[in-house]
C-alpha positions as CSV (number, residue, x, y, z in Angstrom):
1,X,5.3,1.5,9.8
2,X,7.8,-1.3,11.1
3,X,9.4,-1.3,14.4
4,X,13.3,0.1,12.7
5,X,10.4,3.5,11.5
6,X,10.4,2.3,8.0
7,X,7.1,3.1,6.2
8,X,5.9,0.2,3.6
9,X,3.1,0.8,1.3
10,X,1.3,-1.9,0.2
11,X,-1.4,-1.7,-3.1
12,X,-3.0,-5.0,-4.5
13,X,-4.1,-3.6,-8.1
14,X,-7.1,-5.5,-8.0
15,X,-9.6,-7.4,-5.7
16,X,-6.9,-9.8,-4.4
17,X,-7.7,-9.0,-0.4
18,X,-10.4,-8.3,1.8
19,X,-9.6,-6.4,4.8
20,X,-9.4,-8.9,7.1
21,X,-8.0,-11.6,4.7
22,X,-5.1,-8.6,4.5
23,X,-5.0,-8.2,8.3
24,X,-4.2,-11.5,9.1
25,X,-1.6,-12.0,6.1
26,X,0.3,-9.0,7.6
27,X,0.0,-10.5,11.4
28,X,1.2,-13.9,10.2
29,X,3.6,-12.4,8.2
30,X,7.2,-11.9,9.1
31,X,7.5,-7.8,8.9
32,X,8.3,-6.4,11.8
33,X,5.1,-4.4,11.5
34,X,4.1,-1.6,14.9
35,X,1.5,0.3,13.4
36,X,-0.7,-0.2,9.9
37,X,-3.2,1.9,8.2
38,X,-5.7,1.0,5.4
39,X,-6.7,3.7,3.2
40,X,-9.5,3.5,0.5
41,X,-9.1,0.9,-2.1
42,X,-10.7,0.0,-4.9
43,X,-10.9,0.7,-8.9
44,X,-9.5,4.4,-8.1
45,X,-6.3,3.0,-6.0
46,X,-2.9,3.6,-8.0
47,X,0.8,3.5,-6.5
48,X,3.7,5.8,-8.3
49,X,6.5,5.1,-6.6
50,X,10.3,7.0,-7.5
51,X,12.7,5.7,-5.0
52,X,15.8,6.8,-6.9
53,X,17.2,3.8,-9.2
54,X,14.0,2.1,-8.7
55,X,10.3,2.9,-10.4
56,X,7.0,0.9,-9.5
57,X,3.9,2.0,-11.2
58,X,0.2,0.8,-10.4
59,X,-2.4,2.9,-12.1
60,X,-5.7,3.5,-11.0
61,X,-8.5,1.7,-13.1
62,X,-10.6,5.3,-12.2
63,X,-8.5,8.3,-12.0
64,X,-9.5,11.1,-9.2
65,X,-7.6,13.8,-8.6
66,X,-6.4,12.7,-4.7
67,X,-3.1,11.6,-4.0
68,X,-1.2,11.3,-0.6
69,X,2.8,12.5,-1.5
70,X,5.3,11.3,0.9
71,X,9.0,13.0,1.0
């Protein structure tokens, strides 16, 4: 979540990061980042996003039947 209470999700749809190679690109970065989370990656991660007028879609290389819904 960034400091104006924005929530950014970020998916790399394949091995591009390890944690802490993603930890310190979000710490040198310029987001104005408070608080971050990492959740399970891996061949089952996916991203479906519907934010109106725009549509990003990441599918999962595995498909489980999880997913985390945000409103």
């Amino acid at each position: 979540m960034d400091k104006q209470g924005r929530l950014l999700l970020i998916v790399s749809p394949s091995l591009a990061f390890s944690l802490d190679q993603l930890a310190d690109l979000l710490a040198s970065s310029d987001l104005p980042l408070e608080t971050a989370m990492n959740l399970d990656g891996g061949a089952s991660t996916g991203l479906y996003v519907n934010g109106g007028n725009q549509k990003v879609t990441i599918d999962a290389l595995t498909l489980l039947p999880i997913a985390i819904i945000i409103k």
